[in-house]
Structure formats: structure tokens, C-alpha cells
LUMVEX-784270 format. One record per residue: x, y, z of N, C-alpha, C, CB in turn. Coordinates in steps of 0.2 Angstrom, whole numbers, plus 5000, padded with zeros to 4 digits. Glycine has a CB too. Layout:
N
XYZXYZXYZXYZ;...
//
This chain:
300
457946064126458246114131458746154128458446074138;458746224129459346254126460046254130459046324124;460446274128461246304131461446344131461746294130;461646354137461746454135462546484137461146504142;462346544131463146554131463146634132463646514122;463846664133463746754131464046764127463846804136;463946814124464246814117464646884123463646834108;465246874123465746944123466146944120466146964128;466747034122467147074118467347084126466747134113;468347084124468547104129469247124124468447054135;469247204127469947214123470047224114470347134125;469647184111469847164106468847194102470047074108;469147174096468247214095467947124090468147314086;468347084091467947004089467747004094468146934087;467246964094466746924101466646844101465946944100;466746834107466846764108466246724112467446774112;466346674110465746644114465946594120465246604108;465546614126465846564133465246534136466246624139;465246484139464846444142464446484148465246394145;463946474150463446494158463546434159462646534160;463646414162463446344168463046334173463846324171;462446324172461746304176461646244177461046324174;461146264185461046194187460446184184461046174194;460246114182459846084178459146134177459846004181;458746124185458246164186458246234183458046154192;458746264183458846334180458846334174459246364182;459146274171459146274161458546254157459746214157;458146234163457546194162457146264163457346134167;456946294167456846364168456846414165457046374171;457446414161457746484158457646444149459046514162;457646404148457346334141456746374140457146234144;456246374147455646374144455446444143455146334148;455946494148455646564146455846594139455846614151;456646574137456846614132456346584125457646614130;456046514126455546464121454846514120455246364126;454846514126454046564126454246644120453746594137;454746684124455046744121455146724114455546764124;455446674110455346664103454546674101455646594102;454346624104453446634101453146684100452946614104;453446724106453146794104453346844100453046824108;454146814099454446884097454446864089455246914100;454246794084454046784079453646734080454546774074;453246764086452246724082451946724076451646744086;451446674077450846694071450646764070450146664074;450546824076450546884074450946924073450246904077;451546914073451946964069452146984063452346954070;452447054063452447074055453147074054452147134053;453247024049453947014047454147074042453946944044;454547124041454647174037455547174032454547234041;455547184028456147164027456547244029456347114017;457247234030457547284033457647354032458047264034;457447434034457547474030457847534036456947474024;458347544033458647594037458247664040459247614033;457747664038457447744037456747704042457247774027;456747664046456147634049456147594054455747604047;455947644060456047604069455547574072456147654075;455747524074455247494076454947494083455447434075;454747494087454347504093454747444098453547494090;455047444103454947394107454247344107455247414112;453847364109453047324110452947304102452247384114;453147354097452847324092452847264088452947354090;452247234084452347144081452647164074451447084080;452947224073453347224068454047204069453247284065;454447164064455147134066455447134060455147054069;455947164060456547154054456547084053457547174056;456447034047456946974045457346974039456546914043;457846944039458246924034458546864034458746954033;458246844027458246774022459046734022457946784013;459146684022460046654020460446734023460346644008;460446734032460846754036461346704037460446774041;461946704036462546674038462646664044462846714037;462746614046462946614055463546634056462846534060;464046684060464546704062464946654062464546734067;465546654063466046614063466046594070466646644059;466046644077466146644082465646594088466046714083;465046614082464446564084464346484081463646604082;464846474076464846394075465046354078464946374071;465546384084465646294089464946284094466546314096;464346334095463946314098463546244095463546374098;463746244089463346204083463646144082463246224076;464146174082464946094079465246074085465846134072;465546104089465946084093465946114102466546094089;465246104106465146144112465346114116464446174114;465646074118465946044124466746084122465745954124;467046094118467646134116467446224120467746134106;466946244121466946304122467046324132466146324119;467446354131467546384139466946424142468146434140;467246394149466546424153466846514156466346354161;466346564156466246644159466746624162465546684165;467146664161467646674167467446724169468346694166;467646724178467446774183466646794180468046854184;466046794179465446804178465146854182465246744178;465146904176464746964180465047004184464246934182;465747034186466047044188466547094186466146994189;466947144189467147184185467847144180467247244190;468147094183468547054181468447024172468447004186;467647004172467446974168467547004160466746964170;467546984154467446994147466647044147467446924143;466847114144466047124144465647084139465847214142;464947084142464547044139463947084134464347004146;463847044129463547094125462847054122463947114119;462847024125462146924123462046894129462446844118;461546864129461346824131461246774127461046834134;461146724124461146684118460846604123462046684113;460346584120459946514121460346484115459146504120;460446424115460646384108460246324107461346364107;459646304103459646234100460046204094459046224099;460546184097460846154093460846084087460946154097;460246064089459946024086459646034079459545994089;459346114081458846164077459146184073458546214081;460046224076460246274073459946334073460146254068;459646344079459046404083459646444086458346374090;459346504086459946554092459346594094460746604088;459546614100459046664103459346694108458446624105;459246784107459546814109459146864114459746834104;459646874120459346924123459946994124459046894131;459847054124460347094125460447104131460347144121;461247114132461347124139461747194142461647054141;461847214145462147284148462047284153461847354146;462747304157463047304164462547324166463647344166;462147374165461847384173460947324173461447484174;461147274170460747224173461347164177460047194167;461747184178462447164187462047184194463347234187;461847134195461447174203462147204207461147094211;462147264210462847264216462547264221463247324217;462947194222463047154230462947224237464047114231;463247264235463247324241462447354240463947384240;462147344237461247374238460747344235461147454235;461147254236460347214234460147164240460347164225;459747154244459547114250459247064247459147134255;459046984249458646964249458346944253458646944245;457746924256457346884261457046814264457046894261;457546794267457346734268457146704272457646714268;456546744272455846724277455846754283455746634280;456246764287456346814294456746874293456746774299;457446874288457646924287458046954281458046934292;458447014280458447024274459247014277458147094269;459546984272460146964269460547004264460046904266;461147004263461347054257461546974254462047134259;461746984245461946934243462746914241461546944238;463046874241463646824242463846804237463646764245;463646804230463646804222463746844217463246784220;463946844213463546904208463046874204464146934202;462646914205461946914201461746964196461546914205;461246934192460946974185460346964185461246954178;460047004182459047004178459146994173458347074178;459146954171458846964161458346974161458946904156;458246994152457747024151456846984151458147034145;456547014148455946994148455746984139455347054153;456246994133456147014129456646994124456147074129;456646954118456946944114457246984109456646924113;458047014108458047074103458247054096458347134106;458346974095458646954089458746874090459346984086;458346854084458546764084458646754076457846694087;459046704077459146644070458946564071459846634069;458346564067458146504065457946494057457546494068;458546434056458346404049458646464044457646394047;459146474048459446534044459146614042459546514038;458746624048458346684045458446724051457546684043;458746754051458846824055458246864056459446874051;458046874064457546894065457646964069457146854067;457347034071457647074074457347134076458247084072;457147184080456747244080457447304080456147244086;457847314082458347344087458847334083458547324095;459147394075459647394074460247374077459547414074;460247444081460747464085461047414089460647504087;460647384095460747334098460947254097460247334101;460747254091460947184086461547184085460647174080;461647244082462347254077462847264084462247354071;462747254089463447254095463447184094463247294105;463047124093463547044094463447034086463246964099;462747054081463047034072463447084070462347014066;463847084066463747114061463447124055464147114061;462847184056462447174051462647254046461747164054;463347284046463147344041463147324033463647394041;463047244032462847224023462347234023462847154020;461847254029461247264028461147324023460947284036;461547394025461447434024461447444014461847474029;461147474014460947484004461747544001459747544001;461847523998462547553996461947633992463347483987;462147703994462047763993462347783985462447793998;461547813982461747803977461947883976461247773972;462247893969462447973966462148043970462247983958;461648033969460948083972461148093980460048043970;461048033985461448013989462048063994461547973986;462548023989463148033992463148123992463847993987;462948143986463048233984462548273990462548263972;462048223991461648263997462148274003460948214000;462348194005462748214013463248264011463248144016;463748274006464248324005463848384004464648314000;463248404002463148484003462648494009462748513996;462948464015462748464021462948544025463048394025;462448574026462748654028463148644032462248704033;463548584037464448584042464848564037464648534050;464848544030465148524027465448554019465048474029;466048564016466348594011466848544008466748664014;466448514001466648473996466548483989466548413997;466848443985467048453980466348383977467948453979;465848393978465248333977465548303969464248383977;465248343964465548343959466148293957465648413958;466748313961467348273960467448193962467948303964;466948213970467048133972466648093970466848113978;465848113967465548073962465948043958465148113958;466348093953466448053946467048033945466348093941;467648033951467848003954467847923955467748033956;467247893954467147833958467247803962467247823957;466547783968466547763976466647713977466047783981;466647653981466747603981466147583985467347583983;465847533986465247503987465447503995465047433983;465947493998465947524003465847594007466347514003;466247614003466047684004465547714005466147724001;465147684001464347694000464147684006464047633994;464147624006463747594014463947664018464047504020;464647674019464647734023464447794024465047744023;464047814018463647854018463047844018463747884014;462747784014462047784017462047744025461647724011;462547734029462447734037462547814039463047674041;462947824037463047914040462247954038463747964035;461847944033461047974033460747944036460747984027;460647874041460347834044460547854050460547764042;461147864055461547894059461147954061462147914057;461148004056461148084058461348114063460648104059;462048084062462648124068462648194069463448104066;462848204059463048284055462448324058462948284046;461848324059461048354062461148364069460348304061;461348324073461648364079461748424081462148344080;461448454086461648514087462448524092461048554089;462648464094463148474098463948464092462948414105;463748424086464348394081464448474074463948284075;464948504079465148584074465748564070465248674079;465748604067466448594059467048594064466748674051;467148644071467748634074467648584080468048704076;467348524081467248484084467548424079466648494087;467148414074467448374069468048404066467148364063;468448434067469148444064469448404071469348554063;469248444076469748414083469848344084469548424089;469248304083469148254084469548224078468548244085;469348234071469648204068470448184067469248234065;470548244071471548254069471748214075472048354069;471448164078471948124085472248064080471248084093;471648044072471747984069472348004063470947964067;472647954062473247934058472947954051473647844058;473147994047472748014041472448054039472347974039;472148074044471548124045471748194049470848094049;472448214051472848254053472548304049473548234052;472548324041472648364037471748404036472948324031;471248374041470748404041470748454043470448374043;470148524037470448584038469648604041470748624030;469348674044468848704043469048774042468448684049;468648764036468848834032468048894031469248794022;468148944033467549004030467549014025467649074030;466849014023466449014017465949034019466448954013;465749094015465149144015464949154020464749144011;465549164026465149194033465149124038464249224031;465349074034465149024040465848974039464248974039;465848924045466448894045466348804044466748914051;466448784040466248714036466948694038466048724027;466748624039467348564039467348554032467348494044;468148554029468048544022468348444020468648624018;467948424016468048334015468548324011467548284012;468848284012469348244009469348244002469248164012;469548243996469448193989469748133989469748223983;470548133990470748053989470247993993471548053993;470347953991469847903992469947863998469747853988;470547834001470747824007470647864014471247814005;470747934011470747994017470047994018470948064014;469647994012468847994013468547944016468447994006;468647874015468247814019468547814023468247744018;469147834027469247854034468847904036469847874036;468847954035468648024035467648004039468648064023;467347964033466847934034466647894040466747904029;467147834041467147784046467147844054467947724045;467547884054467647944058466847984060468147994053;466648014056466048014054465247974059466248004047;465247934056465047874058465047854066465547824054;465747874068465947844076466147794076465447834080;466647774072466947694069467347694071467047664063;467947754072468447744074468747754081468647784071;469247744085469247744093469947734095468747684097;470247744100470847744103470847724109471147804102;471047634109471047604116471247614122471347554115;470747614127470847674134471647654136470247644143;471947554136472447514136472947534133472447464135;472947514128473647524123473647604120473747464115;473247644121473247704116473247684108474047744117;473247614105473147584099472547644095472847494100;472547644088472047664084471547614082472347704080;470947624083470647534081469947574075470247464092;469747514073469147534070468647474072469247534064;467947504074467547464075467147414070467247504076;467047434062467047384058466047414058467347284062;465847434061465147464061464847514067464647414061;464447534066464247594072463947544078463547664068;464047534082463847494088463747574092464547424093;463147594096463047604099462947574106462747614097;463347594115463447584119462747604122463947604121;462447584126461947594133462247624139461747514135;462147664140462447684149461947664152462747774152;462747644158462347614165462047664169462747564170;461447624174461247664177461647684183460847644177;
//
């Protein structure tokens, strides 16, 4: 029988792992569905593909990202070593509550994890859900949730399994995934018609394998392709952040280009910016960085 936990973020951009606490018949219940949803989501028929930024996968589809000697997070090893140490949801499901970014089965025994993704608007509100209790409808007294019908990432035996980048990457961190951007590469994103650089300089210059990733996630992204992201939208945006003040958009032959960084610190910011990595906490006004491109869900 598995144990289930939510993997949230509150405040902070680590994630933490907290108890659900079901009554038996419901872990017995909720055991055998997420059990079945493993089988299907790496059955006999599926197609295990190894990861490539440039290829989406289909919800319905039996194609699935794996990756071999996946590391288990640091956040997820007291499920394994020490789960009776772990606290239980505070306020659950509630506006009170830590947002929640998992649903997570654990066998512990296994070393199994099994994931469902989760997003506020599967929160019933109490003020427009009834139920029926044979003679009448009732409104509900609890907070309540649907989860899903759908697995969108597990680990077994160390193998990271996953269809949904994006969705994944909000509880793993997986931008090692991404292949560091080679020369050819990096000189393409800089001679991007909204942008004015010195391709040439930053090349030979030398990038750091970081940086890299940053670019081969920014051609993965395709923020720049946007018709709504213009050189004087990236100037504005960019000058709220500590560093990146000095960002110009300058004319050239008729048109107006945000011009890039050379120094190397200004640039992997510059990038992370880029990206959508960067942010400014609604709370403290703090400048923070995301550590990867998580993409949010709006509720309904």
C-alpha cells in the first residue's frame, strides 16, 4: 500500500514534502488507483524515449520520456529514510495551505514514487459544489479535491519516467536535462531579428556550460518568437532586475533591437531573464530566481 504525500512550495522556491492523512479504506483506494495509473503510464506498451527538447509528447500518447540513474531529490528522501518524521498538510487545500505542486504515492519499500500533478483549480469551492444524499442536495463542510486520472511522472529503480516537461520540472528539477548549446547554437539565438549582439565576441569569449543550457532552454522556450515579447518590452522588464538596469534598445537599419550583454555575469542573468527565471516576491518585493522555467497553469 502506498503513502501519500504533496510535494509543495510556499514562499520559498524549495519544495517540501507533507503528509495526507487517509483513512485506511481511502489509501487502499487511492493504492490501487495510482498502482493501476503506473501500469499504464510505463506498461508493456509503452515507448520509452530518451529526452529531447525539440519533442512533445501527446497526453494520450504511449510515448514517455525515461531517464536512467535519476537522482532522488533531497526533499523526497525522508519519504524513504525517515516518514514518520514528516508533517502532516497544514490547513489542506485551503487558501491558508502551502501551494501544492504533487501529488506523490510512495512505496517505500520499492523506492517507487508516483506522481500526479496538481493545480488549484482541482480545490472544489465549497460555495458551488452540492452533494446528494439520497433525498437532498447538501452543499459541502470540507475542503475537497479530484485528482487526476493520469500519471505525469514516476521513479522506479531510479528511472525517471515523464511525458510533460513543463509540468514535471514545477516539483523535479530537471534543467540537466537540457544539452548545453553548441557555437552554431548560441550565434543563431543572438542573431534573432529583436535582438543586437556581438555573436562573434561572446563565442570566443568563452560560455560556461551553464550558460549554455540557457540558451539551448531559451530555443526550446521560444519566448523571443512571440509576437507579444518586442525589444521595448524586454528592455522594460528587464531594468526592474539588479544588474540588468543598463539594458539598451538601440535602431539599427530601421528597426529597434534590444541590444545583449557581453560581460558574462550580465549575460547569464540577461538569459535567466529571458527564460522567465527571474521574479520579484508579491511579499517582500525580494529579487529571486527560479533555478528553471516552471511554467504555471491558470485556474479556472
Amino acid at each position: 500500500m502506498l503513502d501519500f504525500y504533496a510535494v509543495t512550495r510556499q514562499g520559498t522556491l524549495s519544495f517540501d514534502l507533507e503528509r495526507i492523512r487517509l483513512e485506511r479504506p481511502v489509501q487502499e483506494d487511492l493504492s490501487a488507483q495510482f498502482e493501476a495509473q503506473a501500469a499504464e503510464f510505463v506498461g508493456a506498451d509503452c515507448e520509452p524515449l530518451p529526452f529531447s527538447c525539440q519533442h512533445r509528447i501527446e497526453r494520450d500518447s504511449k510515448e514517455v520520456f525515461c531517464v536512467d540513474a535519476f537522482q532522488i531529490p533531497k526533499y523526497l528522501r525522508p519519504a524513504l529514510d525517515e516518514p514518520a518524521a514528516i508533517g502532516e498538510l497544514r490547513a489542506p487545500f485551503t487558501t491558508a495551505a502551502p501551494q501544492v505542486k504533487a501529488i506523490v504515492g510512495v512505496d517505500a519499500t520499492n523506492e517507487s514514487f508516483f506522481f500526479q500533478y496538481f493545480e488549484r483549480r482541482r480545490i472544489l469551492d465549497r460555495r458551488r459544489v452540492f452533494i446528494f444524499n439520497g433525498s437532498s442536495f447538501n452543499s459541502i463542510e470540507y475542503p475537497a479535491v479530484m485528482l487526476d486520472e493520469h500519471l505525469v511522472a514516476s521513479i522506479v529503480d531510479n528511472r525517471l519516467c515523464f511525458k510533460s516537461f513543463h509540468r514535471t520540472n514545477q516539483f523535479l528539477d530537471l534543467s540537466d536535462l537540457y544539452a548545453t548549446a553548441t557555437d552554431v547554437e548560441v550565434s543563431e539565438v543572438l542573431s534573432h531579428p529583436k535582438l543586437l549582439a556581438d555573436s562573434a565576441a561572446i563565442v570566443d569569449s568563452g560560455i560556461a556550460n551553464r550558460t549554455r543550457q540557457q540558451f539551448s532552454r531559451l530555443i526550446h522556450l521560444g519566448i523571443l518568437d512571440r509576437d507579444g515579447v518586442t525589444p521595448d518590452r524586454i528592455r522594460n522588464g528587464a531594468r526592474k532586475y539588479e544588474g540588468l538596469e543598463s539594458i539598451r534598445v538601440r535602431n539599427f537599419n530601421g528597426q529597434r533591437l534590444v541590444e545583449v550583454p557581453t560581460e558574462k555575469r550580465v549575460l547569464a542573468k540577461f538569459l535567466k531573464f529571458l527564460c522567465e527565471e527571474l521574479y520579484v516576491g508579491d511579499l517582500t518585493g525580494d529579487q529571486r530566481s527560479t533555478n528553471s522555467s516552471r511554467v504555471e497553469v491558470p485556474s479556472s
